[in-house]
N, C-alpha and C positions, 0 to 999 in steps of 0.2 A: 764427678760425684764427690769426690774426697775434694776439692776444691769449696764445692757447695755446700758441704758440711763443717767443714774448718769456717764457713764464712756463718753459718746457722748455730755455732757452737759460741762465738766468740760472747754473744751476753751472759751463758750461762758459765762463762769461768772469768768472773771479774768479781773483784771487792764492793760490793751492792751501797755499804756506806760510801765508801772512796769515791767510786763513781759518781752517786750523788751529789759529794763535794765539790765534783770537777763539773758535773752539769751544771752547778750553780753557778760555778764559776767562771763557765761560761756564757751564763747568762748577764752575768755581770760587768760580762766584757763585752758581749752585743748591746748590752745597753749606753752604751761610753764610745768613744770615739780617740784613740792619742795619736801626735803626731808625731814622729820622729826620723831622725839622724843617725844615720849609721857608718860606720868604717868595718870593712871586713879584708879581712889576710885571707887567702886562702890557702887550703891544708886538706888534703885527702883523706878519708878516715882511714885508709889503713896505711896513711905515712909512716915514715921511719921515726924511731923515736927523735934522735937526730931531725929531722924536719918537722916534726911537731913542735919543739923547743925551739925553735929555730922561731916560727909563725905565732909563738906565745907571745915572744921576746919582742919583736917588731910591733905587734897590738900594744905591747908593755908601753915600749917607748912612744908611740904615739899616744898614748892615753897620757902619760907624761909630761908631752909637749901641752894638750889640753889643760891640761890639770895647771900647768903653769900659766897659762893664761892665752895659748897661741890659741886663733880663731878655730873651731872644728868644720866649718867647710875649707877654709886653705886648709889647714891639713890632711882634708881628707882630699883634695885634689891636688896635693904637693907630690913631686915624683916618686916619695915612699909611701904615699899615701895608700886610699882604699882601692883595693882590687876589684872593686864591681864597675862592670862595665857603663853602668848609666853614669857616674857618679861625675864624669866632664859634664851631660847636660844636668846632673841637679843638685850636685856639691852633696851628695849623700841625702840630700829630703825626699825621705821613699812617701810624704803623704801623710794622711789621714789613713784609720785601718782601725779592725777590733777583731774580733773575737774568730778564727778559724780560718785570714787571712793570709795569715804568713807559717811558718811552720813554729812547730806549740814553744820549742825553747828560746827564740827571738820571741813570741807572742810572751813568754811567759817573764820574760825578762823584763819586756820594755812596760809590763803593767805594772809593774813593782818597784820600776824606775820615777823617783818625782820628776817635777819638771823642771831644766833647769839645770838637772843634773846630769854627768857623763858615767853608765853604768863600769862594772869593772870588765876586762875580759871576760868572755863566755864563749862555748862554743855548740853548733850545729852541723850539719852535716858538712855545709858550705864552705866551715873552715872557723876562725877566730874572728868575735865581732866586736866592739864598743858602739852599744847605743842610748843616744841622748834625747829625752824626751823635750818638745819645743811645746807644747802646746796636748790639753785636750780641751772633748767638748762633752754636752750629752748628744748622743744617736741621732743622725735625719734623718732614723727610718730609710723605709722602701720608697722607690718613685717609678712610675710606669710612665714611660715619653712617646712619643714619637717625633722623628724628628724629618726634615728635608734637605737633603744634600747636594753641592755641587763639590765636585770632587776635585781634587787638585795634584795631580801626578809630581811624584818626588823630583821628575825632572825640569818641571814645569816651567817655561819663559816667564818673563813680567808680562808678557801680553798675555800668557795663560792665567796667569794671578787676576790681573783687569778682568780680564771679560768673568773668570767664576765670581771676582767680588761684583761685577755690576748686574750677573746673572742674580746671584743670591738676591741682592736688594731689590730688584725687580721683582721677583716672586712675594718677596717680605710687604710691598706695599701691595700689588693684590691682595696678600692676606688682608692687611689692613684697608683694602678697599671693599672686601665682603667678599673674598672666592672661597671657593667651596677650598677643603686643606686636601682631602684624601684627593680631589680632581688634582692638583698640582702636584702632590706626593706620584701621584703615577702620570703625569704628563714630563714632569721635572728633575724628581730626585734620583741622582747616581748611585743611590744605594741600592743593588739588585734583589738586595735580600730582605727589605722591607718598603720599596716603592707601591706593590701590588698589594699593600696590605694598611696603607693609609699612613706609611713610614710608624709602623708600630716597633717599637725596640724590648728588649727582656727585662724587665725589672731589674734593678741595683738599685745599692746602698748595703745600707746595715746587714752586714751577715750574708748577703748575694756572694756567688761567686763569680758574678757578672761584676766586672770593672770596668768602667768607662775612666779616660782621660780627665785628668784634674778638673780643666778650663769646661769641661763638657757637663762633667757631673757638678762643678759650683753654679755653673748655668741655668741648671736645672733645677738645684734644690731651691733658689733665686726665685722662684715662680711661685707668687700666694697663692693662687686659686688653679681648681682644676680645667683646663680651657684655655689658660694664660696662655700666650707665644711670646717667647724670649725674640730680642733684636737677635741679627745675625752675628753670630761668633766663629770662630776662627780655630782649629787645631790641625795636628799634623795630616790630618787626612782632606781636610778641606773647608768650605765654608758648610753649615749648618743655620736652621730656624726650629727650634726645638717649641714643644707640643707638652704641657704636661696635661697629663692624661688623669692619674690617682696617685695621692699620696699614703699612704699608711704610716701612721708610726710604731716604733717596736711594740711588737704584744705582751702582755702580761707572760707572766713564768708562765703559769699554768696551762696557756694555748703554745706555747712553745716548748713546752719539757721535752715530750716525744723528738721533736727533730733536733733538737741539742744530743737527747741522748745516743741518736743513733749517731751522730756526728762523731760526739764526744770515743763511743765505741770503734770508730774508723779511724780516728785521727792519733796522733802518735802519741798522747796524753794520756792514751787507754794502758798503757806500758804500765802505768803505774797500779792502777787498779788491779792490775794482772801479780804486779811483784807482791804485794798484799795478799791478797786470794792465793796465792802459794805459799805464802806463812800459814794460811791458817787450816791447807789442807796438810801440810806435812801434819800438825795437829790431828786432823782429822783421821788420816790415815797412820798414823804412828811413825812418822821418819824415823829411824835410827840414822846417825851417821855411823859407818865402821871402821873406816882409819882412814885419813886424808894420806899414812902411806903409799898407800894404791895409786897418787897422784904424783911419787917420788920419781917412780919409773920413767914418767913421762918428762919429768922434770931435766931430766938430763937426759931422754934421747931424742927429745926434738930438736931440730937443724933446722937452716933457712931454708931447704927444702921442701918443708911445710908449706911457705908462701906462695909460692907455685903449683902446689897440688900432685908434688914428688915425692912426698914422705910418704912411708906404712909402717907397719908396728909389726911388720915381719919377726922384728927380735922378743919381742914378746911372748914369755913363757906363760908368765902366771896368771890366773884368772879371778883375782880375789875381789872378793864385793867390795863398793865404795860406798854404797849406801841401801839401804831396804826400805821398802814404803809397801805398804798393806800386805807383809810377807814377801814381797819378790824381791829379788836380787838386781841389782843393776852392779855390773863388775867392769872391770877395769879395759876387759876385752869391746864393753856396748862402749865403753867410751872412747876407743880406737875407734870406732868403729862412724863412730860421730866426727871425733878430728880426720882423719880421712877425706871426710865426704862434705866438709865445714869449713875448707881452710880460704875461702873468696872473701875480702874484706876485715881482714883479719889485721890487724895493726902490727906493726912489728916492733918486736920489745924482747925484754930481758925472755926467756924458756919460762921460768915459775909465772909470772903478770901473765902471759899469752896463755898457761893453761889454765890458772883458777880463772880467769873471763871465760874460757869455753867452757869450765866445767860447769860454773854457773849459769851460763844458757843451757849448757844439756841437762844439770839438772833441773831445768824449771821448763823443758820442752816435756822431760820423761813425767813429772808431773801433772802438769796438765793432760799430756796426753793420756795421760793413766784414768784422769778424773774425766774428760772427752769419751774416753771407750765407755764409761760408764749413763753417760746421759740418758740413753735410748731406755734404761732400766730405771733411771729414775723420774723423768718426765714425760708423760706418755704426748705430750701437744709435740714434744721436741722427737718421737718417734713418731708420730702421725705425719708432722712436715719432710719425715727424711724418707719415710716410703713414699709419699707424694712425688716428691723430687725422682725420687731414682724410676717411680714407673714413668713420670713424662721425659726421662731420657730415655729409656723402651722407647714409649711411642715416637719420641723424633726421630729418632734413631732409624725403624722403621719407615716412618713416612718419609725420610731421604729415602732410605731404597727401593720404597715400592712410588713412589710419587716424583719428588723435587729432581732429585740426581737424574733419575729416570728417563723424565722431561728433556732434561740438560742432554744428555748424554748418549741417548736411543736417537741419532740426528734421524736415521731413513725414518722412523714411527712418527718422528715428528711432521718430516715432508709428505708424508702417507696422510696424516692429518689434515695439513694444510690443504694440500690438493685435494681432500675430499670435502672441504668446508672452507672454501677460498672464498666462496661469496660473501661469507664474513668477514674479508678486508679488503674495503673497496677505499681509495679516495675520491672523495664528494670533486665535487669540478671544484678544480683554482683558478687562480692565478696569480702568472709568473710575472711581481711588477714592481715597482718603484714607486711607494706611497709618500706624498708629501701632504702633512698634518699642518696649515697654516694657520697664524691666529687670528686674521680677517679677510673678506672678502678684496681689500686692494693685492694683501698680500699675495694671496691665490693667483691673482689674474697677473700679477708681476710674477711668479713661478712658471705659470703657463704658458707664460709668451718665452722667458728665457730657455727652457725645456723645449720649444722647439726648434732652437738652433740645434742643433744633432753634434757640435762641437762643445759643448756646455756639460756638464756632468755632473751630478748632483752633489759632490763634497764643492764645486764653485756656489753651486747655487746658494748652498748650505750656508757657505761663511758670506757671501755677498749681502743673502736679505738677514742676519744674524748680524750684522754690521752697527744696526740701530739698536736690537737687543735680541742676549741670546732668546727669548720667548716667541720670539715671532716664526721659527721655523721647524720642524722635527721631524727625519729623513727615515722611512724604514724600507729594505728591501728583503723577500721573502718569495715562496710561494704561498701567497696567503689560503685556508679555505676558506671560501666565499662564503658558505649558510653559516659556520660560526665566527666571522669576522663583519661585527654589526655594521662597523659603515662602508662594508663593499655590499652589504642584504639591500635587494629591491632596484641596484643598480645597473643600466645596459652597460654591459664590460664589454669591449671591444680591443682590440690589437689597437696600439701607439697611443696617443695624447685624450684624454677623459677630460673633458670641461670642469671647470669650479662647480665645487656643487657644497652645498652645505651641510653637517649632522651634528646633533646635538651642540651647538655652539661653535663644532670648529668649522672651517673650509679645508677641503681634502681637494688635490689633484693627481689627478695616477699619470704613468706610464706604464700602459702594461707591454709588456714583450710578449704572452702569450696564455693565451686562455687553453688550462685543461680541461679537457674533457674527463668526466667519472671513467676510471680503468679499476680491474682489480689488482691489487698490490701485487708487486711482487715479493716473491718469498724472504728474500735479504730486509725489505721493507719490514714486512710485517712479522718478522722472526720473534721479536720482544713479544707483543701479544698476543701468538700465536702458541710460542712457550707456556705461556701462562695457561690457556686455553685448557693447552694437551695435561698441564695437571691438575686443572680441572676435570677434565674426562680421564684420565687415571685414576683420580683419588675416587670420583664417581665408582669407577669399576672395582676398583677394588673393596670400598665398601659395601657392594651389591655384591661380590661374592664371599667375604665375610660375613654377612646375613642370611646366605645359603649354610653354610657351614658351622653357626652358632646360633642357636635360639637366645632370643633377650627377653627376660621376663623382668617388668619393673611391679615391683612394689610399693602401690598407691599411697595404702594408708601411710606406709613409714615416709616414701615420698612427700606427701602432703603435713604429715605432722611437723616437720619442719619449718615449715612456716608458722608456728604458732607457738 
């Protein structure tokens, strides 16, 4: 609840202009495109000051060596070079990228960088960066693909490399010969997770936070028209025939405001809008400061201590105010009380640096939170959503324990269930077989006859007629169900060798090992939906005795006048 609140509170305590400055400018950065270079040190944020200096000085000097004219990829893959791990395969070129890409102070940097040029040191969480902008453009927009994959395992032989590239190009000229794309996407392509669906892939580009590979995504944006098919290309995962599907390009502000701003509200840029709106409530509410003494104490009795989550303020006598906002006191004891319980990622530094940064997050926590308790009084839409919220955590809450858990958990009720309504998990008759999917009738009858040697095994078969290409053969074994497995409907299935027989274009030959008969499941089987069942007749029952025990009266007219 205090989770879902802190997350419903966070537009109503942010700088309304500021914000808007930052949505704009983000829109101005999804409308653009830069590409850049980078070198990073890296440096933990709550390093020693010692190690921060240390990781300045290194970025120093290699900006240095730049700045004198040494190349910025050797340098950035020279043995002092950049600490990021890609940077042996791409000499620091992270790409092309905009707007909510990368994290906002590399984002903010690199737009503000010309082209051309090597920025100064900066840093992010990651540690100390220098980036040099090579190149922008304006935005390609969004692109919807589908694509067709043969896949190419990292360990892959040259004979594995051959046969995916002569598979790929085999499929690529069916296309070009008129085959249907979604038939071959689900007869062909390695991609489990969009074969079944016409090899349809997520939208990228602009602003997605769907990334595809360089070579993949230049491929694609390469495609004038919607329906084009790209030749076959090549990346680390394997061969590809890419599908463009729709293009969009970036939309006007106005259709994009809403999801920039929510963005802009989640993303770490919102910091700012937030330090602003706390200038202007200390106004609001009357800040007094009353004596940064109060911060004396702390000044000289914090120890390293601290850094490990071993200090307290046991020696702590006095309890004098540090500052007042709308009459209340925040003293010197709330802010023990804060360092305490605050000390994880804490940088280590001089006593006095390490406590005005905590004092100034506590007091910009105590504020907002001050101005957060107050929401529910001042906007009635932001106390409507928070009773919403808190009664459908009741009701979950609830229907775990009278339903979900229930289900899970009550095993004898569950088997009480099942055996009183078993006849609801029956399996239809299978069979237990070895289906070979051929691509013509010679093929077929070369499968059949090899498949009755009883020494032959279907991975010989496999790579034998796959010899001339991989298309000509596709091995599945299974217990299939026959009424929903279309091309075993209507056929005599019999124990061993099935004749060539044809469906929809292909030729199929079985081998069955054994025809089941309809049995009813047994309980291990059918436990998954038999589960589900039982909380269905749960939640049933329990709702039929809650409608015993509470009358429900609706209210038409008011019901109805809502709609109008």
């Amino acid at each position: 609840m205090n989770g879902y609140k802190k997350q419903l509170s966070t537009p109503y305590l942010i700088d309304s202009a500021k914000n808007e400055s930052l949505v704009k400018e983000a829109y101005d950065r999804t409308a653009n495109e830069i590409r850049a270079s980078h070198i990073l040190i890296r440096v933990e944020s709550n390093a020693t000051p010692e190690d921060t200096l240390n990781a300045y000085n290194r970025i120093l000097a290699l900006k240095k060596r730049i700045d004198n004219g040494e190349d910025f990829e050797k340098v950035a893959k020279g043995k002092s070079g950049s600490e990021d791990p890609s940077v042996l395969n791409n000499g620091g070129d992270i790409g092309y990228f905009t707007a909510f890409q990368m994290v906002y102070p590399f984002e903010d940097m690199a737009f503000k960088t010309k082209v051309g040029i090597t920025s100064e040191p900066f840093r992010t969480k990651f540690g100390y960066h220098i980036v040099k902008v090579t190149d922008t453009r304006p935005a390609r927009g969004t692109i919807k693909t589908a694509h067709i994959m043969v896949s190419v395992p990292k360990n892959a032989t040259e004979e594995d490399i051959m046969n995916a590239d002569k598979k790929i190009r085999e499929i690529h000229q069916m296309l070009k010969d008129g085959a249907d794309w979604d038939q071959l996407a689900s007869d062909h392509s390695d991609d489990p997770s969009t074969s079944n669906k016409g090899g349809a892939l997520p939208p990228f580009g602009t602003g997605t936070t769907t990334r595809m590979v360089t070579s993949f995504e230049d491929a694609a944006f390469e495609l004038k028209n919607d329906g084009d098919i790209s030749e076959p290309i090549k990346t680390e995962y394997g061969y590809h025939i890419i599908k463009r599907i729709e293009w969009t390009p970036v939309q006007p502000y106005a259709s994009m405001r809403k999801d920039l701003q929510s963005r802009v509200n989640r993303d770490e840029r919102s910091k700012k809008t937030q330090d602003s709106f706390v200038t202007k409530l200390k106004e609001t509410y009357g800040y007094s400061e009353k004596s940064k003494k109060g911060l004396k104490w702390f000044d000289k009795n914090l120890d390293s201590t601290y850094f490990i989550g071993k200090w307290n303020a046991d020696k702590l006598k006095s309890d004098k105010p540090i500052f007042i906002l709308d009459g209340m006191k925040y003293t010197q004891q709330d802010f023990a009380d804060y360092l305490e319980n605050n000390y994880r990622q804490v940088r280590r530094d001089v006593n006095k640096i390490v406590v005005r940064q905590q004092f100034k997050q506590w007091e910009k926590d105590r504020i907002l939170g001050y101005e957060e308790s107050k929401l529910s009084e001042k906007y009635p839409e932001f106390r409507a959503l928070l009773t919403e919220y808190h009664d459908g955590i009741l009701l979950y809450e609830v229907m775990t324990d009278m339903v979900w858990n229930k289900a899970v958990k009550d095993t004898s009720g569950l088997r009480v269930y099942f055996e009183n309504n078993n006849s609801n998990y029956m399996w239809s008759k299978r069979a237990d077989a070895v289906v070979y999917e051929c691509a013509s009738a010679d093929i077929a009858k070369r499968v059949a006859k090899m498949i009755s040697n009883d020494t032959i095994n279907s991975k010989h078969v496999l790579d034998e007629i796959n010899k001339e290409s991989e298309l000509n053969l596709r091995v599945r074994t299974n217990k299939f169900v026959i009424e929903s497995t279309p091309y075993l409907q209507n056929i005599k299935l019999t124990e061993g060798i099935v004749a060539p027989y044809e469906f929809e274009g292909k030729w199929f030959v079985l081998d069955v090992n054994e025809i089941l008969e309809p049995r009813t499941k047994l309980f291990n089987e059918a436990k998954g939906a038999a589960t589900s069942d039982y909380q269905n007749y749960l939640e049933a029952e329990w709702l039929e005795d809650l409608s015993k025990k509470h009358t429900v009266k609706i209210n038409y007219d008011v019901l109805y006048s809502l709609g109008k």
